[in-house]
C-alpha positions as CSV (number, residue, x, y, z in Angstrom):
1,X,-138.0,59.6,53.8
2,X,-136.4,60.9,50.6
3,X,-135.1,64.5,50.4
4,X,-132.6,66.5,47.3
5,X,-129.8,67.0,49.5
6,X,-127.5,69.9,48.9
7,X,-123.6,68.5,48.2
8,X,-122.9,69.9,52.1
9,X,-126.5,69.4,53.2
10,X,-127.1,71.7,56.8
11,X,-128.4,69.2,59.7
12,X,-129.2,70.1,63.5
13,X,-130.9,68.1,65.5
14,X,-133.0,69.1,68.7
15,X,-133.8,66.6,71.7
16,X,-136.1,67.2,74.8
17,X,-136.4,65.5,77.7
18,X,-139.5,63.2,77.3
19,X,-138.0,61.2,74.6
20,X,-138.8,63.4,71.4
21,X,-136.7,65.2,69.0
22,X,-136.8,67.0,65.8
23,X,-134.1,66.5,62.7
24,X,-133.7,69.5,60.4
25,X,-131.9,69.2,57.1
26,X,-131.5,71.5,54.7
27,X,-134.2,73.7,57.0
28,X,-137.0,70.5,56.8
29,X,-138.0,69.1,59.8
30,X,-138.5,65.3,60.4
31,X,-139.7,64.8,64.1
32,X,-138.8,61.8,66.2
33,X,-140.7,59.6,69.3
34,X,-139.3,57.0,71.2
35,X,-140.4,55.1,74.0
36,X,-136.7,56.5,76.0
37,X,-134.3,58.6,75.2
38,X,-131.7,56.3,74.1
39,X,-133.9,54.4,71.4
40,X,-134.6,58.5,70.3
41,X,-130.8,59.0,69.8
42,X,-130.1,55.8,68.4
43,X,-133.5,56.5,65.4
44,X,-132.0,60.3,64.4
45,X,-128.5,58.9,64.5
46,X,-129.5,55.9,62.4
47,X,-131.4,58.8,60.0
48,X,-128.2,61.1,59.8
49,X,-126.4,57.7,59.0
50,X,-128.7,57.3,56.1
51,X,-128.3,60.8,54.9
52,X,-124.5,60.3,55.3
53,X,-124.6,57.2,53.2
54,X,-126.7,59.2,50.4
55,X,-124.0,61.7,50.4
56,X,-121.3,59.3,50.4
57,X,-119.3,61.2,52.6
58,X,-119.5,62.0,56.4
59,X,-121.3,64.8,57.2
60,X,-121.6,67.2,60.3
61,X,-124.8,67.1,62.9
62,X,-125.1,69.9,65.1
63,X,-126.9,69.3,68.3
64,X,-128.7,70.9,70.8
65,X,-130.7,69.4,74.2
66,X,-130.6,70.5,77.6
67,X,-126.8,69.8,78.0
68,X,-125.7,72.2,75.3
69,X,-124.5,72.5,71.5
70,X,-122.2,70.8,69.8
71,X,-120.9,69.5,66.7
72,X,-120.8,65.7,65.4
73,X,-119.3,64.0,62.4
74,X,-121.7,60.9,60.8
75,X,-119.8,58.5,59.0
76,X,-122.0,56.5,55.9
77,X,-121.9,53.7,57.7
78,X,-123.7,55.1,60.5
79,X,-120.5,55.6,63.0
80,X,-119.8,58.5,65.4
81,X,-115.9,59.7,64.6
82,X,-112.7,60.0,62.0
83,X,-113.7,64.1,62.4
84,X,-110.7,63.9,60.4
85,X,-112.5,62.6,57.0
86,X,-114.9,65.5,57.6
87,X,-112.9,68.3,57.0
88,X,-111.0,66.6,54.3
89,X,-114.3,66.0,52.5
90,X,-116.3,69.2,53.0
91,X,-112.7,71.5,52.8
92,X,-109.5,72.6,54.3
93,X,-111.2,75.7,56.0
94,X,-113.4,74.1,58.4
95,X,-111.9,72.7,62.0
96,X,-111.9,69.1,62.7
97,X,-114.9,68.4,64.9
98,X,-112.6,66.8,67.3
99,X,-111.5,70.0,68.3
100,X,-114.3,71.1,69.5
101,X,-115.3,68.4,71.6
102,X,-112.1,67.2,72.5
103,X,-110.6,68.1,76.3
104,X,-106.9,69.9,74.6
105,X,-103.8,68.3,76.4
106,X,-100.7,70.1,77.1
107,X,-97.6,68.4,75.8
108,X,-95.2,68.8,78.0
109,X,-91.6,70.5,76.0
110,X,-88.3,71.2,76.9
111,X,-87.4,74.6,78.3
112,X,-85.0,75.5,75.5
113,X,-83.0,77.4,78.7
114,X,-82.2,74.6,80.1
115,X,-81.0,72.7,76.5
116,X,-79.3,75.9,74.6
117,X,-77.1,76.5,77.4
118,X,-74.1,74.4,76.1
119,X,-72.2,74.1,79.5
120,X,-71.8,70.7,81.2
121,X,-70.2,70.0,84.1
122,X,-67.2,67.3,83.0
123,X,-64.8,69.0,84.9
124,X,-66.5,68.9,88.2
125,X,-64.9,66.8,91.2
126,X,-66.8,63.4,91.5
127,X,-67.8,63.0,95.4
128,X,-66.4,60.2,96.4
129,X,-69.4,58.2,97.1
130,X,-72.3,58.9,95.6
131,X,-76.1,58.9,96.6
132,X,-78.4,57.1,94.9
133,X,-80.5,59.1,92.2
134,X,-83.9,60.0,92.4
135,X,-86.5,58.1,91.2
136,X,-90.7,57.9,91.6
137,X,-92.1,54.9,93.9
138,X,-93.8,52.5,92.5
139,X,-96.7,52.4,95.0
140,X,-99.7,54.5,94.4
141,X,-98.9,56.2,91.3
142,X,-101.5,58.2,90.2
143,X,-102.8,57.7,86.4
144,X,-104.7,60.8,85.3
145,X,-107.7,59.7,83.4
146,X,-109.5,61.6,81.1
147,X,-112.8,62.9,82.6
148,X,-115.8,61.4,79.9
149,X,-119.2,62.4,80.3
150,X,-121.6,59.7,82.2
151,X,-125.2,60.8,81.7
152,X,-127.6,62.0,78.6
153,X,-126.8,62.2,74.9
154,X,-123.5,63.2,75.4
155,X,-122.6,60.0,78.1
156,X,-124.3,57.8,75.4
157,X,-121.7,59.1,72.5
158,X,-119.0,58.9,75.1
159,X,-119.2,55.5,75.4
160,X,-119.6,55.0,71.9
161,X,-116.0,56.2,71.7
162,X,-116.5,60.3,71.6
163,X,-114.0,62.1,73.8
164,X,-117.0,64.5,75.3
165,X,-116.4,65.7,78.7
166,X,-119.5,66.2,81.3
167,X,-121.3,68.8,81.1
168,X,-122.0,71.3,84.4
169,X,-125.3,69.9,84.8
170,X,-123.8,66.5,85.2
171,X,-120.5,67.9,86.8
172,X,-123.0,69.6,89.6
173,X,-124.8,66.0,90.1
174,X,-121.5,64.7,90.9
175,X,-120.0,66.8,93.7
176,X,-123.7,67.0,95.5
177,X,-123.3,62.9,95.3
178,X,-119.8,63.1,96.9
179,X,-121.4,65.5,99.5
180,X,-124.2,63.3,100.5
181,X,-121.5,60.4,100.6
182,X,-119.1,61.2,102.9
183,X,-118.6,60.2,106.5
184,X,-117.8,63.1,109.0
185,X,-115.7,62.5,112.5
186,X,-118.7,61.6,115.1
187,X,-122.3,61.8,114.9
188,X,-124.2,64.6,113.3
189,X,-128.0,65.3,114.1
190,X,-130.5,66.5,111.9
191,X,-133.9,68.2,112.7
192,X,-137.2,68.1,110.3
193,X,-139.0,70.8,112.3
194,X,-142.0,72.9,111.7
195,X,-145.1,73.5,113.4
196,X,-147.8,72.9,111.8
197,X,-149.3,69.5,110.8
198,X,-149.2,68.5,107.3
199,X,-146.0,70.7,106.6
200,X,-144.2,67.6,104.7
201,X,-142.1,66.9,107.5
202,X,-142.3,63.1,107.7
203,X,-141.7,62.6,103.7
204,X,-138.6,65.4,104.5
205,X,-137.2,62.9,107.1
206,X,-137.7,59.7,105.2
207,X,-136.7,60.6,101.5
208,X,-133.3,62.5,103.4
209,X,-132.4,59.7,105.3
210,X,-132.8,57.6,101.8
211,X,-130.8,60.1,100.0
212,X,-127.9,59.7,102.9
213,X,-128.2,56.4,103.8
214,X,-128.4,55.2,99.8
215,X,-124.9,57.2,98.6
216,X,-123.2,57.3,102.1
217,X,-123.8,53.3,103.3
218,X,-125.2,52.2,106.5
219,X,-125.7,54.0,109.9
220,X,-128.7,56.4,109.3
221,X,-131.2,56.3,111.4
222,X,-134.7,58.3,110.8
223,X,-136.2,59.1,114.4
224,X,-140.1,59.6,114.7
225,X,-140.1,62.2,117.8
226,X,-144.0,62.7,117.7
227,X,-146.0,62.3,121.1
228,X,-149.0,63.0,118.8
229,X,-149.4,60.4,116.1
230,X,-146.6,60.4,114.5
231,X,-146.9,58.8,111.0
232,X,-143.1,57.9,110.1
233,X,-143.6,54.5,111.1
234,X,-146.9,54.0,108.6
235,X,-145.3,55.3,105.8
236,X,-141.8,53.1,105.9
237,X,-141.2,49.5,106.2
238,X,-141.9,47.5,109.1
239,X,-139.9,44.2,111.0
240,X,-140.6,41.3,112.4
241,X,-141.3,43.1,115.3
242,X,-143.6,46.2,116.6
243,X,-140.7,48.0,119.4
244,X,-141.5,51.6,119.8
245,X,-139.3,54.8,120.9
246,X,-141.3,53.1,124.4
247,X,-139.6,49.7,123.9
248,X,-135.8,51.6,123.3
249,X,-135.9,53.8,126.2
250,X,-135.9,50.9,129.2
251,X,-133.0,49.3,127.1
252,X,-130.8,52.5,126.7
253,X,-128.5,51.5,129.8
254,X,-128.3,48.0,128.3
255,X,-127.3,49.3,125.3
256,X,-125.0,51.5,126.1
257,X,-123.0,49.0,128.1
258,X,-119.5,47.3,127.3
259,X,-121.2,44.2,126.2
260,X,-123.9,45.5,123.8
261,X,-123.3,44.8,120.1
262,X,-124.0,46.6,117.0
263,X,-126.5,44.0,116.4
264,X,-128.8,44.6,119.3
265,X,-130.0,48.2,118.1
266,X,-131.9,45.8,115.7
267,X,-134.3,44.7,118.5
268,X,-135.6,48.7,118.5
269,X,-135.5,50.0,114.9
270,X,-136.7,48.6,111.5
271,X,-135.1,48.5,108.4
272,X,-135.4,49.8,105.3
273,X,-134.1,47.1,102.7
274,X,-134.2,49.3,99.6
275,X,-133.6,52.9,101.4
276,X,-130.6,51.2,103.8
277,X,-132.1,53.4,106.3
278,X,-133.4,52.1,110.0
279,X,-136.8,53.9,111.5
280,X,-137.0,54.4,115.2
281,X,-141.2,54.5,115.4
282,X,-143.4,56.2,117.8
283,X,-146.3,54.5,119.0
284,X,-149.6,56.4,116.5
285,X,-152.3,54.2,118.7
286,X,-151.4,55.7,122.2
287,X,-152.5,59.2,123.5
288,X,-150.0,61.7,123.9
289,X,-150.3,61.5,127.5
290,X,-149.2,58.1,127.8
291,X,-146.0,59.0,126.0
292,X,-144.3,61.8,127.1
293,X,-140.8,62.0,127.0
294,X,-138.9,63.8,129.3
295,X,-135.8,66.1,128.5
296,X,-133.7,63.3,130.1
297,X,-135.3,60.4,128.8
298,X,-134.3,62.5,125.3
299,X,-131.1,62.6,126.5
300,X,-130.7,58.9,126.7
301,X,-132.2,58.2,123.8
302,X,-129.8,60.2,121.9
303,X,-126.9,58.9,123.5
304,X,-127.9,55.6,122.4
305,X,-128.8,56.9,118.6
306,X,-125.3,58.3,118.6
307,X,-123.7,55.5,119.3
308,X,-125.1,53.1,116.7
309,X,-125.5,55.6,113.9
310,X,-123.4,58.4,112.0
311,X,-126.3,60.2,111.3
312,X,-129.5,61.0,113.0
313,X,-132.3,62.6,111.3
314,X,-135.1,63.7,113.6
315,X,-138.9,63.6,112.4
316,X,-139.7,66.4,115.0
317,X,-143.7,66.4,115.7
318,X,-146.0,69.7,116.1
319,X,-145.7,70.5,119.4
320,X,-142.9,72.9,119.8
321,X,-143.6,73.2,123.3
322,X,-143.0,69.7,124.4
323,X,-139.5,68.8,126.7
324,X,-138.6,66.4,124.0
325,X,-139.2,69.1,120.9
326,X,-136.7,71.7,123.4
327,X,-134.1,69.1,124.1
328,X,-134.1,68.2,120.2
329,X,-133.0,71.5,119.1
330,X,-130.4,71.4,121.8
331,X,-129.1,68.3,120.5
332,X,-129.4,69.4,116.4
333,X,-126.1,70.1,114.3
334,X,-128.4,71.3,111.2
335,X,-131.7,72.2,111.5
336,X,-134.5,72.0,108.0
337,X,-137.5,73.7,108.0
338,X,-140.0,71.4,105.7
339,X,-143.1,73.3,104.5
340,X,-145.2,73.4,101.2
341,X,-146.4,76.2,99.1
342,X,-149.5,76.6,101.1
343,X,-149.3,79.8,103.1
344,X,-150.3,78.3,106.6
345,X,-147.3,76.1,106.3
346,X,-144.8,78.8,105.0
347,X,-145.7,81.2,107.8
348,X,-145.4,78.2,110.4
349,X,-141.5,77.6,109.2
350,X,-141.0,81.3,109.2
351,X,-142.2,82.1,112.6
352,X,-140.0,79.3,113.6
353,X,-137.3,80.6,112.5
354,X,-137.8,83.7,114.0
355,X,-138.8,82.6,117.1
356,X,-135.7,80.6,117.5
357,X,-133.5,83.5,117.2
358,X,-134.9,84.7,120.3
359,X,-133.9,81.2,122.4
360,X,-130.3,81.0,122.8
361,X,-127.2,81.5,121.0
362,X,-127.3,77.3,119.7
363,X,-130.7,78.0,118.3
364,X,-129.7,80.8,116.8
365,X,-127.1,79.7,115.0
366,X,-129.2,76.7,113.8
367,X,-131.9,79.1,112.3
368,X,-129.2,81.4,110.7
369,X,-127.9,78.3,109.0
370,X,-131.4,76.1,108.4
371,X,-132.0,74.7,105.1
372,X,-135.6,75.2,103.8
373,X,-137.7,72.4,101.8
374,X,-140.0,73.8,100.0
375,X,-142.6,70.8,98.2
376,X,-145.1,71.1,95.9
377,X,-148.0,69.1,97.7
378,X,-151.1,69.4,94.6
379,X,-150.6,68.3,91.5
380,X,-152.5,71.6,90.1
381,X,-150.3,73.9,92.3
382,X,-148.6,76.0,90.3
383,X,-144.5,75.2,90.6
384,X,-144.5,79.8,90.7
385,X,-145.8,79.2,93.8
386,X,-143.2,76.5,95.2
387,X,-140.6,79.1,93.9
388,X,-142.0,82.7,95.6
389,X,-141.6,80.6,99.4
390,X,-138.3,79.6,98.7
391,X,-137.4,83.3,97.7
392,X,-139.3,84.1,101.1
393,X,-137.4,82.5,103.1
394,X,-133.8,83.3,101.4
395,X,-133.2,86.4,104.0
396,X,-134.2,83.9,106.9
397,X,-132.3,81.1,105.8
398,X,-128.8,79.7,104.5
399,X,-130.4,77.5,101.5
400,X,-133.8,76.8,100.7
401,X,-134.8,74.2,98.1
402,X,-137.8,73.1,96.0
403,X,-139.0,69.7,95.8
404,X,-141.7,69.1,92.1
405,X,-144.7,67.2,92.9
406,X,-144.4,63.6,92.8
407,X,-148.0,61.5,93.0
408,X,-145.5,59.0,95.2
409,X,-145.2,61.3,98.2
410,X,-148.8,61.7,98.7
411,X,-149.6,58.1,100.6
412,X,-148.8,54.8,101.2
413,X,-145.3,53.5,101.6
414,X,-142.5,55.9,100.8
415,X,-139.7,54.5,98.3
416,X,-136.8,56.8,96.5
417,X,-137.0,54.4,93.8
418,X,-140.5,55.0,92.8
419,X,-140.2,58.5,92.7
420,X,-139.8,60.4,89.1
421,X,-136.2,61.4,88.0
422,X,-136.5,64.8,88.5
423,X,-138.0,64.6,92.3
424,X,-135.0,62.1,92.8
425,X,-132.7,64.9,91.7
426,X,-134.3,67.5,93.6
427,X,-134.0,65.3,96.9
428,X,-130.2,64.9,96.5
429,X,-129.8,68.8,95.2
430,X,-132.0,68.6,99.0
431,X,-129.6,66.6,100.8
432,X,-126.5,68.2,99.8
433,X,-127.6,71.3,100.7
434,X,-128.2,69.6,103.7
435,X,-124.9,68.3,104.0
436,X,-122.6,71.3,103.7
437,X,-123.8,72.6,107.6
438,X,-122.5,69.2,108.4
């Protein structure tokens, strides 16, 4: 495409995030497709390149997406940089682009105090020995890096040699990453918990566990604590084998002897190869009456769960009157209330919550401090909706979170790596919510 530039001609150019973009120069738009983003940055760059070339100078890009603004010098031959040939060419008044983008670094100087002084101290006594003078170790000297942007247009011209530093979108991803990754001193416990069925508990407990297991390495187990039909164990990956909660529990006192390995909890759980998670399954095909769990038997159970993994998340079932619902919420650290936008669901979490004030200081505390997760279950729902119950429950709760609809949490096997981007990043924004009543 041909155009009369102007000798300085203007150019901005506007991304979005499903791969299309729009280049204006001299206030004419040329739009842009691309099957990704990076083939859409790599076509308008290639086209400013051009332009430079025509101009046969470099020439300045300004560009906006959902990371910010900012300035860019094109070189004719297409290259990203030498800011310094840009405002040689278009004029002494205008500001290297560099120092825009650039991170500034303070040159350390010396404190003229210290050098105008003009006193030594020749005529001083010498000690007569002498100790030895200071000096840095050479072990574990830290080399301050500078900080370059990772993700998006701006981690793309970062490692095509741009100094650009992250931006808070990207900054935000990474401490929510480091709080999902760390490792706290002894086990924590975690319970999904709301009443009614169909709340989005056992996609809560699974996709969590994933998040945890994923960023922070082995030893999370997801626990299916259902005496009616609990589903965790459909929807994840299944062993060799078929043990049960019911095949663990008459084990727990071998387990928890002097001679049981890390290896043996592997007779009990299955593993989630992708995830890294294991599943402890409850038994869907018997009646609830032929699995009842007693406060104690919970108790062993837990013990055991404790002992082989850092972090237990706790699929809790419907039944909030059961001995093993009871003795869970005695034995949860952080408590999440999973529910979707529907209003039976919302009001089931909130009467929860408010119900569990009532019980005893522990559970108390627990609702104070719960973490809401709030999914958007129909594809038609509108996202307004997901947002009004998470304001809802902001004066019962310490966080509460909104999840997008994703097609992939409705049936079937659930993966973290087949969910869209965004509901990926909404389940770690989850999990690190999560992860700070830890």
């Amino acid at each position: 495409m041909s155009l009369d530039l102007s000798p300085s001609p203007q150019l901005s150019a506007r991304f979005s995030p499903d791969a299309t973009g729009e280049l204006i120069v001299d206030g004419v738009p040329e739009t842009f497709a691309a099957e990704s983003t990076e083939r859409l940055r790599e076509a308008v760059l290639g086209r400013v390149g051009e332009i430079a070339a025509s101009a046969g100078r470099p020439v300045r890009l300004t560009v906006s997406d959902e990371e910010g603004d900012w300035l860019l010098a094109i070189q004719p031959d297409g290259s990203i940089g030498d800011e310094e040939a840009l405002s040689v060419a278009q004029g002494p008044d205008l500001a290297p682009v560099s120092s825009r983008l650039a991170t500034t670094r303070e040159i350390p100087t010396t404190d003229p105090a210290a050098t105008d002084s003009g006193t030594t101290d020749a005529t001083a006594t010498e000690p007569a020995t002498r100790e030895a003078p200071a000096r840095e170790s050479f072990l574990y000297v830290e080399r301050p890096r500078p900080d370059r942007a990772k993700q998006g247009f701006r981690g793309a011209l970062a490692r095509a040699g741009m100094p650009l530093s992250p931006s808070a979108a990207e900054l935000r991803e990474r401490a929510e990453l480091d709080a999902v990754s760390r490792h706290w001193a002894g086990p924590r416990t975690i319970a999904i918990v709301n009443g009614k069925g169909g709340a989005n508990k056992t996609p809560t407990t699974a996709l969590l566990s994933a998040v945890f297991a994923r960023n922070g390495g082995s030893g999370v187990l997801a626990w299916d604590n259902n005496e009616t039909r609990g589903t965790l164990g459909w929807r994840t990956e299944k062993d060799d084998h078929d043990a049960t909660v019911q095949s663990l529990l008459p084990a727990t006192d071998e387990l928890m002897s002097a001679g049981a390995r890390t290896a043996d909890i592997g007779h009990f759980v299955h593993h989630q190869n992708a995830d890294k998670y294991d599943v402890l399954r409850s038994n869907p095909t018997m009646l609830a009456t032929e699995q009842r769990i007693s406060s104690e038997d919970f108790d062993r159970l837990h013990t055991v769960a404790t002992k082989f993994y850092r972090l237990v998340i706790i699929d809790s079932g419907n039944d909030e009157s059961a001995e093993r619902w009871l003795r869970m919420i005695d034995h949860t650290d952080q408590l999440v209330i999973a529910t979707t936008a529907l209003g039976e669901h919302a009001e089931a979490g909130a009467l929860l919550l408010e119900a569990l004030l009532q019980r005893d200081a522990h559970s108390a505390r627990l609702a104070r401090e719960a973490v809401v997760i709030v999914s958007q279950s129909e594809r038609t729902g509108p996202a307004a909706d997901v947002r009004r119950v998470a304001r809802g429950f902001e004066p019962l709760a310490r966080r509460a979170v909104t999840i997008p609809f994703d097609p992939e949490m409705h049936g079937g096997r659930l993966s973290f790596e087949s969910l869209a981007a965004r509901t990926q990043r909404a389940w770690l924004h989850g999990a690190a919510a999560v992860a700070e009543g830890l």
